[in-house]
C-alpha positions in Angstrom: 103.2 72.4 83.0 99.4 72.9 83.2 98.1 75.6 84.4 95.2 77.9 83.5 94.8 79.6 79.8 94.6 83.2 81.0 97.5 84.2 80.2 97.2 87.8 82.3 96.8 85.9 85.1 99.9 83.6 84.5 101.8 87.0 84.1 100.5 88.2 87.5 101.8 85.1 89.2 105.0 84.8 88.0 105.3 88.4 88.7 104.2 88.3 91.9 106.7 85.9 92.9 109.6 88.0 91.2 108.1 90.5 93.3 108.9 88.9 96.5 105.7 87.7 97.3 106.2 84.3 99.0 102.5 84.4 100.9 98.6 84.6 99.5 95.4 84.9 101.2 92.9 83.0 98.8 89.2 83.6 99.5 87.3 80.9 97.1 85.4 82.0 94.4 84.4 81.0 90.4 85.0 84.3 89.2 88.8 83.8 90.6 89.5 80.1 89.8 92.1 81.2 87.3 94.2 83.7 89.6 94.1 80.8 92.2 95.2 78.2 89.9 98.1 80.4 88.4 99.0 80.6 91.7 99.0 77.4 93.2 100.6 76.5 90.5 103.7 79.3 91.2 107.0 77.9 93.1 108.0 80.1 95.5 104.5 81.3 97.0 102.7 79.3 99.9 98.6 80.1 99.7 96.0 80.1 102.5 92.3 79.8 102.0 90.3 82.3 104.1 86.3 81.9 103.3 85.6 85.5 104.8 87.2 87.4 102.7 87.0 90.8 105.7 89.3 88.1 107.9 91.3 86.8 105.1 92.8 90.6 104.6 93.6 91.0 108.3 94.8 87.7 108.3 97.2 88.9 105.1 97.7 92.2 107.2 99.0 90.5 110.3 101.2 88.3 108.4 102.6 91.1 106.5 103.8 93.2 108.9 105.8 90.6 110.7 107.5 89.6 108.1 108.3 92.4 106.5 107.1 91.2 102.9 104.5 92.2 100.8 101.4 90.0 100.7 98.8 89.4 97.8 95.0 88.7 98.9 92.8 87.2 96.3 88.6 87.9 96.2 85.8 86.6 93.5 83.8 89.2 91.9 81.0 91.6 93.5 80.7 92.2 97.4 84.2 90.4 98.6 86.0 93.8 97.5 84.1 95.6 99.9 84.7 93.2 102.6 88.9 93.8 102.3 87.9 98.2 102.9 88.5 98.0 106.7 92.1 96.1 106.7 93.0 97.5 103.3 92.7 101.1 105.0 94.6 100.0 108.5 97.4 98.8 106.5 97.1 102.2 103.6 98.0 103.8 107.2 100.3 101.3 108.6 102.5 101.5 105.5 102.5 97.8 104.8 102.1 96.7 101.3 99.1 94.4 100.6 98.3 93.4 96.6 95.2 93.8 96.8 93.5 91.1 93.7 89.8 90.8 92.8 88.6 89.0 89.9 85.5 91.2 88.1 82.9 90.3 85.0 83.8 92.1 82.0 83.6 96.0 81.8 80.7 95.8 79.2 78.6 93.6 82.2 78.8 96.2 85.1 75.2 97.9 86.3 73.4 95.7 83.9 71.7 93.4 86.4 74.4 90.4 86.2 75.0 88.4 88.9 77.5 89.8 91.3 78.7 92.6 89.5 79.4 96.2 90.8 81.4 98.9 90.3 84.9 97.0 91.1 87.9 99.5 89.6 88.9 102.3 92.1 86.3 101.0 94.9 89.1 101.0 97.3 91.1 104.5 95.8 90.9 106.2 99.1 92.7 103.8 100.9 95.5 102.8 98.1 98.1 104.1 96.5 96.5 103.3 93.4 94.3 101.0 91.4 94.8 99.2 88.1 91.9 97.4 86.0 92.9 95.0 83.7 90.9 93.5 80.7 91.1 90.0 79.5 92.6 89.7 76.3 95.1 87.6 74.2 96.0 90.3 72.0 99.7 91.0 72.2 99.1 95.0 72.7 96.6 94.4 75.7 99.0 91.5 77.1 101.9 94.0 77.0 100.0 96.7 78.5 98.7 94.4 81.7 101.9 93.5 82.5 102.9 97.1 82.1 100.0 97.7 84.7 101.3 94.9 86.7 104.8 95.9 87.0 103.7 99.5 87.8 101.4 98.0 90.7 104.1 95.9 92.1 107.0 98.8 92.3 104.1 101.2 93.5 103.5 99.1 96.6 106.7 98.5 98.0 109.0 101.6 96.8 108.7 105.2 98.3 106.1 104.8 101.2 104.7 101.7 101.2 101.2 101.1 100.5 98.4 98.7 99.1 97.9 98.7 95.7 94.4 97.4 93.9 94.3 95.2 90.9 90.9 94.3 89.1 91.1 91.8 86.6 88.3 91.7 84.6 87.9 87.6 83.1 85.3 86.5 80.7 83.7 82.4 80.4 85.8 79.7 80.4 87.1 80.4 83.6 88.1 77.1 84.6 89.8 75.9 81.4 93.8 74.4 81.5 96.0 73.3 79.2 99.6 72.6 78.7 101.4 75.8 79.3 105.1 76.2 77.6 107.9 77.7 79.8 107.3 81.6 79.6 109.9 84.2 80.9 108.0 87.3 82.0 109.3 90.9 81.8 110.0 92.0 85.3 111.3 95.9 85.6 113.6 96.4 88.1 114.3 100.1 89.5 117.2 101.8 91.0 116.4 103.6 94.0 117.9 106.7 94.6 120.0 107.0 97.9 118.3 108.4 100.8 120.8 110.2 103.2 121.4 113.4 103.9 124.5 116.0 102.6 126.6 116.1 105.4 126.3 120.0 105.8 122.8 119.7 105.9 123.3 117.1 108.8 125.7 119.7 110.8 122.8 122.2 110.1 120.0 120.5 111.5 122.5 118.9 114.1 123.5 122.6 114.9 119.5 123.4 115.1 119.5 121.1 118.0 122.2 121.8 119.9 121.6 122.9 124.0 120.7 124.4 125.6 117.8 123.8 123.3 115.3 121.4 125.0 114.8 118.1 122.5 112.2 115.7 122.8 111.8 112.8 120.3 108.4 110.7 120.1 108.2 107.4 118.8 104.8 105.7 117.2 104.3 102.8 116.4 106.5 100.8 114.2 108.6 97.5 113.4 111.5 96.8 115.3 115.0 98.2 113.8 118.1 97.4 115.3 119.4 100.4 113.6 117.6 102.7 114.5 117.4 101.8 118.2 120.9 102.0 118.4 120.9 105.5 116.9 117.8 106.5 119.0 119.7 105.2 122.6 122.8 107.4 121.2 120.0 110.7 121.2 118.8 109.8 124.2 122.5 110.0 125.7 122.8 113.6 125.1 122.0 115.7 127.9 119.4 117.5 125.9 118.0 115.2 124.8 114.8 113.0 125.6 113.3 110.0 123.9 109.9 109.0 124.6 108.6 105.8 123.6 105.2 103.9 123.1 104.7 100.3 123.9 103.8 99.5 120.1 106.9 101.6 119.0 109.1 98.6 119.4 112.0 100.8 121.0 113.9 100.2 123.8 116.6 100.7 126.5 116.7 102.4 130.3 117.5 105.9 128.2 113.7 106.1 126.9 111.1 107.4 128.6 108.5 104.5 127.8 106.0 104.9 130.2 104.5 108.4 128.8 101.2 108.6 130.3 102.5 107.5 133.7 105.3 109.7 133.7 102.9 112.8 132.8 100.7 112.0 135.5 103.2 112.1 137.7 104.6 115.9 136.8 103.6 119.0 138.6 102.2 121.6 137.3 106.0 123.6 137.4 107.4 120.4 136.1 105.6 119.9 132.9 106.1 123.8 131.8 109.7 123.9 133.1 110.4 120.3 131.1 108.2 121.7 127.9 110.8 120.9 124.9 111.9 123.5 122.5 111.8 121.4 119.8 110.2 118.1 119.1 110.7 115.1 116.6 108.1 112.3 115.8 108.2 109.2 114.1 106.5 106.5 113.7 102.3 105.9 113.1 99.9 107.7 115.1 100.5 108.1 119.0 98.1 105.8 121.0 99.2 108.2 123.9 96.0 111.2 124.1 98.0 112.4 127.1 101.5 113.6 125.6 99.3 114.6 122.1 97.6 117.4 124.3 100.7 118.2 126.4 102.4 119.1 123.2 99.4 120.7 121.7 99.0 123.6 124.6 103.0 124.2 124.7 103.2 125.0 121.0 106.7 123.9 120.7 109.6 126.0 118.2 110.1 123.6 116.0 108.2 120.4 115.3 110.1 118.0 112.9 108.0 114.9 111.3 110.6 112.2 110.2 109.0 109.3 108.0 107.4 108.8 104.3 104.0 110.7 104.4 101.4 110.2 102.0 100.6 113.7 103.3 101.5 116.9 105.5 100.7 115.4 108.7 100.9 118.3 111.8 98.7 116.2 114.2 100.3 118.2 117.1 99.6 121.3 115.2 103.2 122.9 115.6 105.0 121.3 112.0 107.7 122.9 110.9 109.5 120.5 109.1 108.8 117.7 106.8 112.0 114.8 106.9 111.1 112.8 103.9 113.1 109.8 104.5 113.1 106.6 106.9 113.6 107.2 110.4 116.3 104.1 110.5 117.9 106.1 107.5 117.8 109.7 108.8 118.6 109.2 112.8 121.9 107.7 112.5 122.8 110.5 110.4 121.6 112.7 112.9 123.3 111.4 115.8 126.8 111.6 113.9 125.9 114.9 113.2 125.0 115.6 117.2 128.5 114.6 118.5 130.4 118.4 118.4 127.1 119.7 120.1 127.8 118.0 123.5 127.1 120.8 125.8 126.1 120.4 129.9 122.8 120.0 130.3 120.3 118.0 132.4 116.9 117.9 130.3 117.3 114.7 129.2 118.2 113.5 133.1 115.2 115.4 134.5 112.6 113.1 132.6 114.4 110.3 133.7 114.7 111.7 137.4 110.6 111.8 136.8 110.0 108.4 135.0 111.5 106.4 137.9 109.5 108.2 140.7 106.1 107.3 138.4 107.0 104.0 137.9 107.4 104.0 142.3 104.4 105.7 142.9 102.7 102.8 139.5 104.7 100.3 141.5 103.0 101.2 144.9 99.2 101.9 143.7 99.5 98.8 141.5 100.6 96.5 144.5 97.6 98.2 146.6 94.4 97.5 144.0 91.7 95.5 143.9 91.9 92.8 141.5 90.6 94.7 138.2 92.1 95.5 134.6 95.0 97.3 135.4 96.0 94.6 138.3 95.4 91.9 135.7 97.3 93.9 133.1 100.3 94.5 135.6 99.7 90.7 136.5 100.3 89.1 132.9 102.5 91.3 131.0 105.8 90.5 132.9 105.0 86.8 132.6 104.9 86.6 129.3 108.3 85.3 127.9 111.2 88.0 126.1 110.5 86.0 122.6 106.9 86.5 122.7 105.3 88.6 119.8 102.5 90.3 121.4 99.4 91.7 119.5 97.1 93.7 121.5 93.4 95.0 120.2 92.2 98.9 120.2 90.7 99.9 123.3 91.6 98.7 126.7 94.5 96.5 126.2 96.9 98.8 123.8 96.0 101.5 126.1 96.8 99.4 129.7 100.3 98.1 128.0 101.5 101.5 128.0 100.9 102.1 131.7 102.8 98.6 132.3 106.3 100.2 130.3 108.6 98.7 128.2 108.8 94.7 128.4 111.0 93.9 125.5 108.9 91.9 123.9 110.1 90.2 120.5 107.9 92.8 118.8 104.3 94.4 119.7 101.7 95.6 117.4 98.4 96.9 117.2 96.4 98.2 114.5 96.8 102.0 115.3 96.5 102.6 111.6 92.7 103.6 111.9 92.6 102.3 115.5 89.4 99.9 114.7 88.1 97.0 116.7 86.8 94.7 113.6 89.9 92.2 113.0 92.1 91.9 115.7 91.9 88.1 116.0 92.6 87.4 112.3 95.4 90.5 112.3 97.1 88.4 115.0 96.4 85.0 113.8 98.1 86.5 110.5 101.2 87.9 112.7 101.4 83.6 113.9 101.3 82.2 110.4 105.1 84.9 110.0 106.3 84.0 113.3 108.0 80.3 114.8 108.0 81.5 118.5 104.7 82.5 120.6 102.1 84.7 119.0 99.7 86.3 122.1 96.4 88.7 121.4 95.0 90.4 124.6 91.7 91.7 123.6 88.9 92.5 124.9 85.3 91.1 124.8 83.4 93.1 122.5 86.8 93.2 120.2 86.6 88.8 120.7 83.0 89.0 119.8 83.6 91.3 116.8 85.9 89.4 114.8 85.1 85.4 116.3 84.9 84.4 113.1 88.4 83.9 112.7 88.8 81.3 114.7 87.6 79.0 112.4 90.7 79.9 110.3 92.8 76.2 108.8 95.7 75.1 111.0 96.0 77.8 113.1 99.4 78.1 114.3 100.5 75.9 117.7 102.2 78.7 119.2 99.3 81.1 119.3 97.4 82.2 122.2 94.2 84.2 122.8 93.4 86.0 126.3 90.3 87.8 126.4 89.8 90.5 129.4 86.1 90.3 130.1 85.5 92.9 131.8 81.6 93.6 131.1 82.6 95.2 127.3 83.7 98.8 126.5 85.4 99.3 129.5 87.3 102.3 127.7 83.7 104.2 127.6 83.1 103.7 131.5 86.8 106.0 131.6 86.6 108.2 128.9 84.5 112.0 129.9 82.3 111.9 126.4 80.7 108.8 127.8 81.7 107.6 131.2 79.0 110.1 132.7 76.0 109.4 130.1 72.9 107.7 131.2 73.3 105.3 128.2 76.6 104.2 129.0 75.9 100.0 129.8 72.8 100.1 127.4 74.2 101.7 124.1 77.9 102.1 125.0 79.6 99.2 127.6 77.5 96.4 126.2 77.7 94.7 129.4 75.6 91.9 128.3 79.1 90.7 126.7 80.1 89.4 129.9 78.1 86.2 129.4 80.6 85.5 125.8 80.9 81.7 126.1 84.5 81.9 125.4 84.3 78.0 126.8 82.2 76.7 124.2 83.8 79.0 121.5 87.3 77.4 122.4 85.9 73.8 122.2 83.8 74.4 119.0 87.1 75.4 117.4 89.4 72.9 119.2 91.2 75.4 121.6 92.3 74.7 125.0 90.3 77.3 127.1 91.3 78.4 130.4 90.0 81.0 132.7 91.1 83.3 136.2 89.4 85.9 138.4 92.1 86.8 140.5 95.5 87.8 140.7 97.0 84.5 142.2 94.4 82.4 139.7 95.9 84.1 136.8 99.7 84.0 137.8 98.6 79.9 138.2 96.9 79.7 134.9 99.6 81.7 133.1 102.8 78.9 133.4 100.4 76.5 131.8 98.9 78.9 129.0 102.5 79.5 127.7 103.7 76.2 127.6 104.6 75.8 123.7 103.2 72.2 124.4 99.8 72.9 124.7 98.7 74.6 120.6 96.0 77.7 120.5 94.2 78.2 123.8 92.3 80.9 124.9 92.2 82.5 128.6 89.4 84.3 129.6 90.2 87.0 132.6 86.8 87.8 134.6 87.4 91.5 136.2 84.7 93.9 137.5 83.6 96.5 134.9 82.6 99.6 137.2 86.1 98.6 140.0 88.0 98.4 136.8 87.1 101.9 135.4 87.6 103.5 138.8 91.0 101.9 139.4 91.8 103.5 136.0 90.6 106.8 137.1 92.4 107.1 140.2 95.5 106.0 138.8 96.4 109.4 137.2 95.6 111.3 140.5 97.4 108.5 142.3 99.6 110.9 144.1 96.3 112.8 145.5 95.4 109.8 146.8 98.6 109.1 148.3 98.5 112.3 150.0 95.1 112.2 151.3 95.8 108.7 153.2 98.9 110.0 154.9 96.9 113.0 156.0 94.7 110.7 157.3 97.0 108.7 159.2 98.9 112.0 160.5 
């Protein structure tokens, strides 16, 4: 077969696709050619050119964590590194396992004024769980230690935690150059994991820990869906001492959880939250998008604060940890819930939250049904009309932050990039999650987060069954809420960008050959919707007009709603 005459970058290929690897994210380059033509030329691995090489790796990132796989991204030499930093650092902290690949000049050309050439090898260390640099050689020492290097990147990324990893390949003139290439049989090292579960009298011990009349609270970030562990989670959740509170972007769910956390704290007295405060608390998952339940737990200090999950660190974001649980929550909470079963002792902890949950989700149902059209009615509007099979994707800001106030939907799977909680890729992430998925793919974003990554809509063959609705609600409608801005001076100037209202998501949708539709009010909207989600129609955006200052007072009243409630009887009385 021909294919190029690097023979490191043959290696890499073929390894790649060992590996598991069936998807790249090529950004074109000449520095590259001979990565890309190794592996267009690899069965087993489907390639996708991406110009932008900041889109291409959250296009890879989106793809990646819906299917579960690792993903290699390719970049030429010089700046197109730099531009993979933001996804490369949302995925180091959203455990998914990108191969990161850039192409470099030789070691002996870097700071000496050569055309795009910079400092290459480790540019990325803080946000990878490490970085390999690779010479071009044919010698038979060098070749065996890059695929030495190669092997070690490749069982880095997806054993233990997973991670990205960085490989720099440095390749020297002819880059372009073929030729007939033999059949080769790369050494691939395999490794034998060892088996993570727990002795069974350390279960009974921490099973024993938690026993009631103790006071347990579980909290779920987000994470992909398990079956497993959902099943294990709804069998915690069934002990009366037992609560289980779960975000939108956790993937979790069943009428035990708690999944509505901010409305259900809002909802609490005073006596309520301090007589409910658990004893002990368990966390998995990423980071909580919740800032609510994170302070709740912070004042009440609890016991014990156990942190399930493969850390790259000591992570006591609540400030309480006790206890570090080094192994995967889908591994470790079966074993705990066995180990629960002799502890079954009267209690009603777990039934109080629920007792709570359902009178918030009357008193959300009730202030909901009596609001102006703004973000939360549109929110409250669209959510339940999007189908069970739907995989939504939802941007930083205002729309992860609405979905969790709207409960738990079922959705296929939801995700958001929570790892660093950024704006910039949110389009390309979910055009990514599309490319993984057969059914319906839907972003909400917002306007400044549309505006901020528009570029990826000019993305190849964008999947028919994804779908794009942008909330315009002036821009920044999280900093008209939020005290350390909602009361500045400079708030629409330097903070709301209102001028983003104007975003002509029209002409944007017919440059790129989208369908575009558009609603301003609740019955506009339900209209729209049917037609949006027909799987008929291929990639369309909607564009949902609602009032920037209504919409961040809505928001605000929401979590005094039962104030408000009272006040109007008093009136009426």
């Amino acid at each position: 077969m021909v294919n190029t005459l690097k023979p490191i970058c043959r290696d890499l290929a073929s390894q790649l696709a060992a590996r598991g690897v069936r998807f790249a994210v090529l950004s074109p380059g000449s520095r590259n050619a001979p990565i890309i033509m190794a592996l267009e030329r690899e069965a087993g691995i489907e390639t996708k050119v991406v110009v932008d090489e900041r889109s291409a790796a959250f296009i890879a990132l989106g793809y990646a964590s819906v299917s579960n796989e690792p993903v290699a991204i390719v970049c030429t030499s010089g700046t197109a590194l730099l531009n993979y930093a933001p996804a490369v650092a949302e995925a180091f902290y959203r455990k998914v396992p990108l191969i990161v690949i850039s192409a470099d000049r030789p070691e002996e050309w870097i700071d000496q004024d050569d055309s795009q050439t910079l400092r290459q090898y480790e540019a990325l260390a803080n946000f990878v769980k490490a970085s390999y640099d690779l010479p071009d050689s044919d010698n038979p020492d060098m070749l065996w230690y890059a695929n030495r290097q190669i092997n070690d990147a490749l069982i880095n990324a997806v054993t233990g935690r997973p991670a990205p990893v960085h490989i720099n390949v440095q390749l020297s003139e002819p880059l372009g150059a073929a030729g007939e290439i033999p059949d080769e049989k790369t050494r691939t090292i395999t490794v034998v994991e060892p088996a993570r579960t727990l002795e069974t009298a350390r279960a009974r011990e921490l099973g024993k820990c938690l026993a009631s009349p103790r006071k347990v609270m579980i909290v779920a970030g987000f994470m992909s869906p398990s079956p497993q562990l959902n099943k294990a989670l709804r069998r915690l959740a069934a002990m009366p001492n037992f609560v289980v509170l779960t975000e939108t972007i956790s993937n979790l769910h069943g009428n035990e959880f708690v999944s509505r956390i901010d409305t259900t704290l809002s909802e609490m007295t005073p006596e309520e939250r301090a007589e409910l405060a658990p004893d002990a608390v368990i966390t998995l998952g990423g980071a909580l998008v919740s800032r609510i339940i994170k302070s709740y737990l912070r004042e009440i200090h609890p016991t014990d604060h156990w942190h399930v999950g493969l850390s790259h660190t000591t992570v006591d974001c609540l400030k309480s940890l006790t206890t570090r649980i080094d192994m995967k929550a889908e591994d470790f909470f079966p074993q705990l819930a066995s180990a629960m079963q002799p502890h079954t002792q009267p209690s009603r902890y777990g039934d109080r939250w629920r007792i709570i949950r359902d009178r918030a989700i009357s008193t959300h149902q009730a202030y909901t049904a009596g609001a102006p059209w703004s973000d939360l009615k549109a929110f409250a509007t669209l959510l339940p009309m999007l189908g069970k099979g739907t995989n939504l994707q939802l941007s930083n800001g205002t729309p992860v932050r609405y979905s969790q106030l709207i409960g738990d939907t079922a959705f296929h799977r939801c995700d958001c990039n929570r790892g660093v909680s950024g704006i910039d890729g949110c389009t390309s992430t979910a055009i990514g999650a599309s490319l993984a998925y057969s059914g319906l793919t839907v972003l909400i974003t917002g306007d400044m987060s549309a505006q901020y990554d528009i570029g990826a809509l000019a993305t190849a063959d964008i999947p028919h069954g994804f779908r794009m609705i942008v909330v315009r609600n002036g821009g920044g409608g999280i900093f008209r809420f939020i005290k350390s801005t909602s009361q500045l001076p400079e708030l629409e100037k330097n903070f709301a960008a209102s001028s983003t209202v104007s975003l002509p998501l029209e002409k944007i949708a017919g440059a790129f050959g989208f369908r575009f539709f558009s609603a301003s009010g609740e019955s506009e909207l339900r209209k729209v919707m049917k037609e949006f989600i027909n799987p008929s129609i291929g990639p369309a955006i909607l564009a949902i007009d609602t009032p920037a200052e209504i919409s961040a007072q809505v928001l605000k009243d929401y979590f005094n709603r039962n104030q408000i409630f009272k006040n109007r009887n008093n009136v009426k009385d």
